[in-house]
Phi, psi and omega in degrees: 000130179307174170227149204252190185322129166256005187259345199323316181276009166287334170343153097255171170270138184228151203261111141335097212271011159212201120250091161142163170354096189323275186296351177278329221243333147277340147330307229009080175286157204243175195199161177254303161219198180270167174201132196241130165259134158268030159246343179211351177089003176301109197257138180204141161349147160272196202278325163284357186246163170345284218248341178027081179275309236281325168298330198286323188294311186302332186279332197252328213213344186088000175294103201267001156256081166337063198246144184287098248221018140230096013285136181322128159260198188242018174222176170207147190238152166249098187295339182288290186302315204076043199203131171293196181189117180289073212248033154351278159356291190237049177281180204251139180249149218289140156316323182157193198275126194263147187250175207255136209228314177255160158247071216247341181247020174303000000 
């Protein structure tokens, strides 16, 4: 059995602080998928992408919750434990349309 999230109760509902990469969108960097913090609404790039803001934003600030936001999936990563989360439930639904910079997930 994973062992699971010690962070669950930091979850919050948070307000998108963009659409699309904060910082790939002032840049104008290109991204692969979203990363949602679900401690402040800071939206930033995955691991895979160029620039990987959203570990950078979890590195800078301790934000220890992840949810996958374009399109909202059904998950969430805890980076400090190093575990998914399952949030069907309580996914944050998009602001408006967000567009697409790579085709790397196709």
């Amino acid at each position: 059995m994973a062992h699971p999230c010690s962070h669950l109760l930091e979850i919050k509902d948070v307000e998108p602080s963009a659409l699309g990469c904060e910082e790939c969108l002032k840049t104008g960097s290109e991204w692969v998928h979203l990363r949602l913090c679900r401690s402040c609404g800071h939206v930033g790039c995955c691991d895979q992408s160029p620039n990987q803001h959203a570990h950078r934003h979890f590195e800078a600030t301790g934000h220890p919750v992840i949810e996958a936001y374009d399109p909202p999936e059904n998950w969430a990563w805890c980076y400090v434990d190093e575990v998914y989360i399952d949030i069907k439930f309580h996914k944050t639904p998009q602001r408006g349309p967000i567009p697409k910079f790579t085709g790397d997930d196709a």
